[in-house]
N, C-alpha and C positions, 0 to 999 in steps of 0.2 A: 416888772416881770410880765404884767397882762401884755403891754407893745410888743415885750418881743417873742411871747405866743402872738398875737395878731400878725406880725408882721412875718415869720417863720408861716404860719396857712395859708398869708397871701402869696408868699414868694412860691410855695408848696403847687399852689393852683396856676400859679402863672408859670409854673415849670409845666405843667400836665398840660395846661393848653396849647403850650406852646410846641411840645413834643407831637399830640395828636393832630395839628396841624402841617407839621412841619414833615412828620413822617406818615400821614395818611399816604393810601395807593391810588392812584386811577389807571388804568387799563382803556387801552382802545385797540380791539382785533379788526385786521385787516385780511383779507377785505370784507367788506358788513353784509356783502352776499355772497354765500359760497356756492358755485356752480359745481355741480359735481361732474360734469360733462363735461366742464373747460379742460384743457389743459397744466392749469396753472402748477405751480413747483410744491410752493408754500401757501403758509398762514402766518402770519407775525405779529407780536402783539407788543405796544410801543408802551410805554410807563412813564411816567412820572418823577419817579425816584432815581439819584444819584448811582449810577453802577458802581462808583467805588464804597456803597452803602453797602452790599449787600453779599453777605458772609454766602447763602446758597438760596436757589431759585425751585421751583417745579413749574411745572404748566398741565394743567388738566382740563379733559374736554367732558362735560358730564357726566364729572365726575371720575373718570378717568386719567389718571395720570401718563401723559405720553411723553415719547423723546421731544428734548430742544436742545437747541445751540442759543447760548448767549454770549452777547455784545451789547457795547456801549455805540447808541449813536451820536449823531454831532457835536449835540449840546451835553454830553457824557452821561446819558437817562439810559437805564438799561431796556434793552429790546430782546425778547424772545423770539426763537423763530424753529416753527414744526413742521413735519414733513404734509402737505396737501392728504396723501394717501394715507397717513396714519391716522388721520382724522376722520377721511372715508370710512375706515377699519371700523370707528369705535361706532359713529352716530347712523350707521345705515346709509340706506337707500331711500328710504321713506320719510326721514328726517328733514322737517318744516325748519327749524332753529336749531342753533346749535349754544351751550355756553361752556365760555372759556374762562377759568381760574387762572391766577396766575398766586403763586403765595412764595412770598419772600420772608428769609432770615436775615435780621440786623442786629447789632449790638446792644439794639433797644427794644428787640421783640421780634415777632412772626406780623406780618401783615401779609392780608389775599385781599383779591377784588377779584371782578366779574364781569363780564364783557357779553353779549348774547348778538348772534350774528343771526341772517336768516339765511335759508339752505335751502337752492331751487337743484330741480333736475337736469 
């Protein structure tokens, strides 16, 4: 009986590690300086995670929740992508950095991560 409690906690913890590994987030916003004078369209934010993981998405800019479109790119890792000027809207004109959330729903939880770009004139 004691083996297979020991062995039922170890299998227990090597499920947990292995899940928080497997589905941790990383986030990387592009581009990592945002011009607010450029012209540019967008802001996109590229992930880690399997697109066919994930049941529903948001994207928010401090703290803000704004519009996106998602897709899968090459390698099938879901990609956010938000309008240039919706981001304008939220963080000002005065705004040195900006940070970008991104928080995903999966069949195994919520996962968000964090991305911080810097923001010239």
């Amino acid at each position: 009986m004691k083996k297979l409690l020991v062995l039922t906690c170890c299998m227990c913890l090597m499920f947990g590690f292995l899940v928080g590994n497997v589905f941790s987030l990383d986030i990387t916003a592009s581009p990592k300086t945002l011009v607010l004078s450029s012209q540019g369209h967008c802001v996109t934010i590229h992930t880690d995670i399997d697109g066919d993981l994930v049941l529903d998405a948001a994207v928010a800019v401090d703290g803000t929740e704004i519009a996106a479109s998602f897709f899968e790119d090459d390698c099938g890792n879901l990609v956010a992508r938000s309008s240039r000027d919706d981001v304008k809207q939220i963080i000002g004109l005065s705004a040195t950095q900006a940070v970008f959330t991104l928080t995903v729903d999966t069949e195994l939880g919520t996962f968000s991560a964090s991305d911080t770009v810097r923001v010239k004139k």
